[in-house]
ZAKE-225748 format. One record per residue (C-alpha): x, y negated, z negated; residue in one letter. Coordinates in nm, 3 decimals, decimal comma, m for minus. Example, Ala and Ser with C-alpha at 12.3 -4.5 7.8 and 13.67 -1.06 7.14 Angstrom:
2
((1,230 0,450 m0,780) "a")
((1,367 0,106 m0,714) "s")
//
This chain:
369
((m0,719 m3,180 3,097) "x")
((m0,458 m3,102 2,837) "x")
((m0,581 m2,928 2,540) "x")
((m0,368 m2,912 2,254) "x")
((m0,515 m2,602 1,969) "x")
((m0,367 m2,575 1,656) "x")
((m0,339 m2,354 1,343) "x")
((m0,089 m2,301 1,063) "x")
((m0,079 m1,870 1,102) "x")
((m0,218 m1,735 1,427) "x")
((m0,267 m1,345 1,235) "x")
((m0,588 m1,166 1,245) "x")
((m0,854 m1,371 1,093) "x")
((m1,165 m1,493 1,251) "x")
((m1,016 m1,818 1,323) "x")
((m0,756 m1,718 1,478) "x")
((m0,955 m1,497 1,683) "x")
((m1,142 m1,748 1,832) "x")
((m0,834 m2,003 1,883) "x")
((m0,706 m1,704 2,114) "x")
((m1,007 m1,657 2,265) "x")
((m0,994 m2,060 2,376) "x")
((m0,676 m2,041 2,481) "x")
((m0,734 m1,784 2,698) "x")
((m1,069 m1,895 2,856) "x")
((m0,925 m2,221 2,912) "x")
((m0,618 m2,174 3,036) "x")
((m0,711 m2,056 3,352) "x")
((m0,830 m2,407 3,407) "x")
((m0,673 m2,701 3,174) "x")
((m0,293 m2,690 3,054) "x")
((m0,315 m2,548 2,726) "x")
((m0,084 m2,564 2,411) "x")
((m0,088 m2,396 2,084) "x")
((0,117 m2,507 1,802) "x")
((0,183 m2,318 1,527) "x")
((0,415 m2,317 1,202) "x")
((0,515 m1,941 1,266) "x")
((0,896 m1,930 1,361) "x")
((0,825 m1,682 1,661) "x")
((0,588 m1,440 1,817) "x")
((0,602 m1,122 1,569) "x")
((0,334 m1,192 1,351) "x")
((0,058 m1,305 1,620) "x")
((m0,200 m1,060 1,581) "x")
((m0,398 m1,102 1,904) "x")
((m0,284 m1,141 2,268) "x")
((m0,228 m1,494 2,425) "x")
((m0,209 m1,536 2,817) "x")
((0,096 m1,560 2,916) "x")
((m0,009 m1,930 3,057) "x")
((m0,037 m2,033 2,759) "x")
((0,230 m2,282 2,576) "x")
((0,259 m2,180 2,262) "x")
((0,509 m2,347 2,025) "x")
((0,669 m2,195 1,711) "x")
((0,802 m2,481 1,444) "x")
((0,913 m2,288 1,156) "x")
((0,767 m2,444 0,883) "x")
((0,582 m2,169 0,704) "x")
((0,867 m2,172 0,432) "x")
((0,697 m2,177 0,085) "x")
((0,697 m2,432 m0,201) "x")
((0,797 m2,405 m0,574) "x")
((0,644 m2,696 m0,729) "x")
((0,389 m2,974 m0,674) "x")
((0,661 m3,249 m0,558) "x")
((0,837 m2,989 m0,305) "x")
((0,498 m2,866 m0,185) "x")
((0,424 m3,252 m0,099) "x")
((0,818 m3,297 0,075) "x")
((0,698 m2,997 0,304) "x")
((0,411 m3,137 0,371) "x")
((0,508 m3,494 0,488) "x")
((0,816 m3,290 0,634) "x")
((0,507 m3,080 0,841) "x")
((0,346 m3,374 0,907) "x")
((0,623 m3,563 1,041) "x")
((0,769 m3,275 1,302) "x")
((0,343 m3,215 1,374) "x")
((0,346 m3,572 1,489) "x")
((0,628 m3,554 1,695) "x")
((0,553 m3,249 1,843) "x")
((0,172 m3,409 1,959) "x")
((0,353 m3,704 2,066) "x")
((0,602 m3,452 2,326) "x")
((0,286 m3,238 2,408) "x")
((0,047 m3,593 2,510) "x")
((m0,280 m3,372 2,505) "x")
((m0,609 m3,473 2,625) "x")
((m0,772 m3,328 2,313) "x")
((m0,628 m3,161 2,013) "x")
((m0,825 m2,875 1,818) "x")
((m0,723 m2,793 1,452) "x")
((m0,849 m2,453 1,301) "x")
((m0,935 m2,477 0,881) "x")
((m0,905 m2,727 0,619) "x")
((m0,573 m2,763 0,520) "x")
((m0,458 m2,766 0,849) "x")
((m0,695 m2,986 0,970) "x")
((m0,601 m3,260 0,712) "x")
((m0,236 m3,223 0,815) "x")
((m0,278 m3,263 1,192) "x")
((m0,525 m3,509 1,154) "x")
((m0,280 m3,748 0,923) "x")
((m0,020 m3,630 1,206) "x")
((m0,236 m3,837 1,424) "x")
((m0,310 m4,164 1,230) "x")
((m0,293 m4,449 1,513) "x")
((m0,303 m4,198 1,820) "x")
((m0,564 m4,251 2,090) "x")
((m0,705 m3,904 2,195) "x")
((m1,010 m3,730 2,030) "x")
((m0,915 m3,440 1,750) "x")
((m1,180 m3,189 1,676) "x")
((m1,139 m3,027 1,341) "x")
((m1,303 m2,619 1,260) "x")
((m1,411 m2,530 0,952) "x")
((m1,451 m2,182 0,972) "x")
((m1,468 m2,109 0,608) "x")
((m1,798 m2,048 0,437) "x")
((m1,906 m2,427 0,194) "x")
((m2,077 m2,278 m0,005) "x")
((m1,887 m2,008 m0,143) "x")
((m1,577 m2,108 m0,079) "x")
((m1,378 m2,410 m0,238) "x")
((m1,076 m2,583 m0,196) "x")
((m0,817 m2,690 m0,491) "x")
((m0,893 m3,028 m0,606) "x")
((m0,609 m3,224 m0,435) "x")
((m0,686 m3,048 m0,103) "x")
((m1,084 m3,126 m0,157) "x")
((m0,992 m3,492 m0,211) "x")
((m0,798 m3,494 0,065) "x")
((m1,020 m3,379 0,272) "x")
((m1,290 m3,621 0,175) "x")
((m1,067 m3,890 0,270) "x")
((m0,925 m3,806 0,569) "x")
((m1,170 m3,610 0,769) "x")
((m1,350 m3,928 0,810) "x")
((m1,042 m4,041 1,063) "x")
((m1,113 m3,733 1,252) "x")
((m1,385 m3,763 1,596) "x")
((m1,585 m3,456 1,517) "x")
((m1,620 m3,135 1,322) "x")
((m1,696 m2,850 1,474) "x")
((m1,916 m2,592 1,199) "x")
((m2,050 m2,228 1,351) "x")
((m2,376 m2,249 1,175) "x")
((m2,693 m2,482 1,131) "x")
((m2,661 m2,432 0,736) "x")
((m2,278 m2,562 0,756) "x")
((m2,449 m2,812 0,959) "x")
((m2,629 m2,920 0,717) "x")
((m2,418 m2,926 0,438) "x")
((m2,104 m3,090 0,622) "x")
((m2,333 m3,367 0,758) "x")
((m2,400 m3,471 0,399) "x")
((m2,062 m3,535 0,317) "x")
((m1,904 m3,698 0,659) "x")
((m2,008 m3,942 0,845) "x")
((m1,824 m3,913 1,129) "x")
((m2,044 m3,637 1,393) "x")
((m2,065 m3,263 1,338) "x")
((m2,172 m3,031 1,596) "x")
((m2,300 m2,679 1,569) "x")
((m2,085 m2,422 1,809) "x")
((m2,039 m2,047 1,734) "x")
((m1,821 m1,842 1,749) "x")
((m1,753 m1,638 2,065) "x")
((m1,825 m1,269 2,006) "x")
((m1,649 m1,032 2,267) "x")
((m1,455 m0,705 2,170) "x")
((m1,067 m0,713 2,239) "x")
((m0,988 m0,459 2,545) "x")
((m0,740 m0,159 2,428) "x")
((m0,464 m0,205 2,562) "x")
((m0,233 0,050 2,744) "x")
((m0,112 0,378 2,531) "x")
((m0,277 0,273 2,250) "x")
((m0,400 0,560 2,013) "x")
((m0,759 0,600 1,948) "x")
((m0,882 0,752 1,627) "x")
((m1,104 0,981 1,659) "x")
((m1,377 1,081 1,357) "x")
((m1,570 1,371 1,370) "x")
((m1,919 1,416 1,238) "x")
((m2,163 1,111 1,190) "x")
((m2,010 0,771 0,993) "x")
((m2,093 0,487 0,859) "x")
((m1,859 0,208 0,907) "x")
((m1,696 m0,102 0,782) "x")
((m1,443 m0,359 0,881) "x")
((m1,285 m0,622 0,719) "x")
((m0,981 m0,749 0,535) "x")
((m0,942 m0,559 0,131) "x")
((m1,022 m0,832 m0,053) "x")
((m1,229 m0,924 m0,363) "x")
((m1,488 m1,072 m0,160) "x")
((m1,523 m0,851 0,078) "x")
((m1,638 m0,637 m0,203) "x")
((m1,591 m0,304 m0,028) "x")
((m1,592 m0,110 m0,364) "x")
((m1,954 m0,141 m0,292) "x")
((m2,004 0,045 m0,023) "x")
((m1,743 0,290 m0,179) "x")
((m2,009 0,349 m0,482) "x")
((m2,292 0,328 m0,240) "x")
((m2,166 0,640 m0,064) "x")
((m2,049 0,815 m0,349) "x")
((m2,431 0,780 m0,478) "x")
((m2,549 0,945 m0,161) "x")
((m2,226 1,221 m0,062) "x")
((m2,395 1,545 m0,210) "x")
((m2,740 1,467 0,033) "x")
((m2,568 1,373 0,350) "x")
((m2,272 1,623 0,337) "x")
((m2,189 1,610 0,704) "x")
((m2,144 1,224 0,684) "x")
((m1,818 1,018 0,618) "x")
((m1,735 0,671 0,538) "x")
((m1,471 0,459 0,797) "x")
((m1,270 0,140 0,612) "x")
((m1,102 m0,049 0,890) "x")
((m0,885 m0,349 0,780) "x")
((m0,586 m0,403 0,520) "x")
((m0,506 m0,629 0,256) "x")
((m0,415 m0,611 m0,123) "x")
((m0,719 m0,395 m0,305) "x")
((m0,606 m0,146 m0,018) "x")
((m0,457 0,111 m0,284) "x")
((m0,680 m0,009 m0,547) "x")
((m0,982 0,106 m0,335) "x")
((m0,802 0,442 m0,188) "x")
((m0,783 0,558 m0,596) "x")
((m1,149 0,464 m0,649) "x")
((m1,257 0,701 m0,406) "x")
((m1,040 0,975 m0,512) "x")
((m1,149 0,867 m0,826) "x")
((m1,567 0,883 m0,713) "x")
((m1,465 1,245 m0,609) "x")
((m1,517 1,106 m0,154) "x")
((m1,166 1,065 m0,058) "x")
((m1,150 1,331 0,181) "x")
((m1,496 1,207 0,318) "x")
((m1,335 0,816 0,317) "x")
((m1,122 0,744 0,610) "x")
((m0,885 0,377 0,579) "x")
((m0,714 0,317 0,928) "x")
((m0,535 0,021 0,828) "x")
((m0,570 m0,308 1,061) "x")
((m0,731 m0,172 1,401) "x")
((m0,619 m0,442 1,693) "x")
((m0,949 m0,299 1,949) "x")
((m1,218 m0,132 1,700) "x")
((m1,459 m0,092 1,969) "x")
((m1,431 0,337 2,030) "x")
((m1,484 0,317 1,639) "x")
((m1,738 0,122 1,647) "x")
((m1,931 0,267 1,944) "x")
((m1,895 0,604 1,758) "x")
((m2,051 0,511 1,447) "x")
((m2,411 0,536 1,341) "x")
((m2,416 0,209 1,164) "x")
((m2,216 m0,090 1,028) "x")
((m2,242 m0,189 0,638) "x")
((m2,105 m0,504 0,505) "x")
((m2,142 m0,566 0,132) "x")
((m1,939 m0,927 0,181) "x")
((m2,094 m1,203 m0,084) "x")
((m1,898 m1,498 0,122) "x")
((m1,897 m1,533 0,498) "x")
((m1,980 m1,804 0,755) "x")
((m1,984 m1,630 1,098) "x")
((m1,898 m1,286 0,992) "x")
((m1,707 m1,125 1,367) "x")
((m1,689 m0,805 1,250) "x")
((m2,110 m0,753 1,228) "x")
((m2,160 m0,957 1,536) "x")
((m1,906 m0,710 1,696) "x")
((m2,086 m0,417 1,584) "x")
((m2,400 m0,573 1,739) "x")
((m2,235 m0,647 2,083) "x")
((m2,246 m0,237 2,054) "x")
((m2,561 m0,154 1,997) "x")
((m2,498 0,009 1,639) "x")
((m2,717 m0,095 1,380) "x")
((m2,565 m0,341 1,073) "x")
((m2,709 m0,337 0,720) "x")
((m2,591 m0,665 0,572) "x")
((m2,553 m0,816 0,219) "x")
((m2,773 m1,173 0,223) "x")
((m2,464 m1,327 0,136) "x")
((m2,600 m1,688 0,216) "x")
((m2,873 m1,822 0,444) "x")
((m2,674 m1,881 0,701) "x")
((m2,622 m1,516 0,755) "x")
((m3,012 m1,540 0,910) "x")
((m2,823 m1,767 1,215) "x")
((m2,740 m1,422 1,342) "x")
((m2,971 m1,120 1,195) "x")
((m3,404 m1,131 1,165) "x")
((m3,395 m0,891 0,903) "x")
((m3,600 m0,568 1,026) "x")
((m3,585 m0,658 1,381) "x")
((m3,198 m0,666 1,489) "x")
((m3,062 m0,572 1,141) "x")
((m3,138 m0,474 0,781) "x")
((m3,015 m0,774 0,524) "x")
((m2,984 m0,641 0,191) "x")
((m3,090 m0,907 m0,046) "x")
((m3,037 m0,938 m0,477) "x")
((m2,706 m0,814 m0,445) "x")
((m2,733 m0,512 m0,631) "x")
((m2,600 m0,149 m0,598) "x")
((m2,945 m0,014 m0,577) "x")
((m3,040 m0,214 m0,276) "x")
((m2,733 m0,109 m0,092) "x")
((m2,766 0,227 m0,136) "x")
((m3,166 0,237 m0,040) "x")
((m3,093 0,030 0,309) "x")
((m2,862 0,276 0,363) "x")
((m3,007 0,559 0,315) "x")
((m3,329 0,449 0,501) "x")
((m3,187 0,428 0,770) "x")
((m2,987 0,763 0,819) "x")
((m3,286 0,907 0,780) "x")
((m3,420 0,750 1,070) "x")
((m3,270 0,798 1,386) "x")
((m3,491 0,658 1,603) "x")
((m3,500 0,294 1,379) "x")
((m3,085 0,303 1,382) "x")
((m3,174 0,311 1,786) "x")
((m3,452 0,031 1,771) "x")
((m3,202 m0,206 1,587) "x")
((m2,914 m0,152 1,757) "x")
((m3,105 m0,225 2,095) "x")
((m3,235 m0,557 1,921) "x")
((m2,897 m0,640 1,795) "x")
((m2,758 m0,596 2,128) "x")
((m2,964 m0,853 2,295) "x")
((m2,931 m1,122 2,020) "x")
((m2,546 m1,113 2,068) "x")
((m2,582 m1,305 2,405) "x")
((m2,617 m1,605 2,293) "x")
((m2,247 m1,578 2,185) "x")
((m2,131 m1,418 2,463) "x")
((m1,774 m1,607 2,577) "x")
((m1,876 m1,790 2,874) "x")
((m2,198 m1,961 2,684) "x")
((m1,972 m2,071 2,383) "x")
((m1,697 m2,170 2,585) "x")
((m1,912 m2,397 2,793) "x")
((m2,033 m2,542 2,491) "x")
((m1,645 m2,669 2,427) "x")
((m1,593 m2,775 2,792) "x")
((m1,896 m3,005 2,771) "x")
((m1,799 m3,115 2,407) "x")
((m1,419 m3,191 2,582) "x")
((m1,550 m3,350 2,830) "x")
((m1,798 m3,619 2,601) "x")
((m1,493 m3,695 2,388) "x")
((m1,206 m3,752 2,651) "x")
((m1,386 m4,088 2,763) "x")
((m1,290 m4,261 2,370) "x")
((m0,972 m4,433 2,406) "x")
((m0,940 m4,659 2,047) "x")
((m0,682 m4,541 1,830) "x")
((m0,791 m4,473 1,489) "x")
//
């Protein structure tokens, strides 16, 4: 089978994590592509077998303008096309929504099956209006959409009426590779990971902390991840009077020493779908104290049993979940157990058997669109 993945930017998102993880898996038994508008290997974030085909086309160059942002796209769509036709895959895979429109109108009139991801959260997220009405009228040429939870589920099967299937995402931790240095924090920490932005709301757990500094003295916060409110978030702690007790690492390629090191995981995020960063800290056995930032969130924690969800969004509530469980040693041991054990169901070779058998169902449809 030739499977053909694809995705505008492979860098270090969630997506992007997972169309590595594919590629690898699968490589090892299909012929396996990835196509990407990246002009060469410098910015991809995670590592691809060295099996794996992975063309660059060079068309991340921005757009000034409506009328040239529609010339690069046709100009996208065009070279797509004609880089699907060279590549004759079996199955092609397209990673988010505006990619998934582009690769799928790459494809008007071709025979094989194309599976487009959504990987971004429906609810809380929104695209701009051209891209939404795109998207409501070409998805529909599309065989399937693939959605990580039953609430996405839900909500794209409401919309489309063309089949949508339910398959997480796989949850593993990247290995450390050779040489590379491991931070080491000393005392007891609470940490976080996740990329600086707005809705990642990480000035949350910032305040949180600062609220609770002068009765847990020996304890220190760890921010792992980059992005824009990076600085903006370094002054508010100096600024809460916990920057020497608030540690940012920058972007952290294999987290798992930090994470295996830490006494719990916080997330105060108010949009996610399949958040990897808690289900990694649950693959180690720390416990996660969660913002409820949507009901899909309960697809992966039982709040009290394999995790704490923090629900009304407020400062208050943050800061008692917390501080409820440092308290409690023996609890941040029960949950982390539980949390453990729940992440099996996403372990690599389940998911990825999921996608073989989905392959496999759609290879048999041969009329073009």
């Amino acid at each position: 089978m030739k499977i053909t993945l694809f995705d505008s930017m492979i860098g270090s998102g969630g997506a992007e994590r997972v169309l590595t993880t594919m590629a690898n898996e699968f490589v090892e038994e299909y012929d396996v592509s990835v196509v990407t508008f990246q002009s060469g290997p410098e910015d991809v974030f995670y590592e691809m077998d060295s099996g794996v085909n992975v063309r660059y086309l060079d068309l991340l160059k921005s757009s000034n303008g409506l009328l040239e942002a529609i010339r690069q796209n046709l100009r996208r769509i065009k070279i797509l096309r004609q880089e699907i036709k060279t590549l004759d895959p079996d199955v092609i895979v397209s990673f988010l929504p505006e990619n998934n429109i582009l690769v799928t109108l790459s494809c008007l009139g071709y025979t094989k099956p194309i599976v487009l991801t959504e990987h971004t959260d429906p609810f809380g997220t929104k695209l701009g209006k051209v891209w939404g009405v795109l998207r409501r009228l070409v998805y529909r040429k599309a065989d399937v959409i693939v959605v990580l939870t039953s609430s996405a589920k839900e909500y794209f099967e409401s919309i489309f009426r063309i089949p949508v299937v339910e398959i997480p995402n796989p949850v593993y931790l990247p290995a450390v590779k050779e040489h590379e240095e491991l931070l080491e924090i000393p005392g007891p920490y609470i940490i976080t990971i996740g990329r600086l932005v707005k809705n990642k709301r990480t000035e949350d757990i910032i305040n949180a902390f600062s609220q609770i500094k002068d009765e847990y003295k020996e304890w220190c916060l760890v921010v792992v991840g980059d992005g824009p409110l990076k600085e903006d978030l370094q002054e508010l702690a100096r600024k809460l009077g916990v920057a020497e007790r608030v540690v940012f690492t920058g972007l952290v390629r294999s987290p798992e020493h930090l994470l295996k090191n830490a006494e719990m995981f916080v997330s105060a995020s108010i949009t996610e779908v399949f958040p990897m960063a808690i289900c990694e800290a649950m693959v180690c056995g720390i416990p996660v104290v969660v913002r409820e930032y949507n009901k899909s969130v309960r697809d992966i924690i039982v709040d009290k049993k394999n995790g704490v969800l923090v629900r009304n969004h407020t400062l208050e509530n943050l800061v008692t979940a917390i501080k409820d469980l440092m308290d409690d040693q023996k609890r941040r041991r029960e949950l982390g157990f539980e949390a453990k054990i729940a992440m099996r169901k996403f372990a690599p070779d389940v998911v990825m058997s999921r996608w073989t058998e989905l392959f496999q169902q759609l290879t048999s449809r041969t009329a073009p669109r």
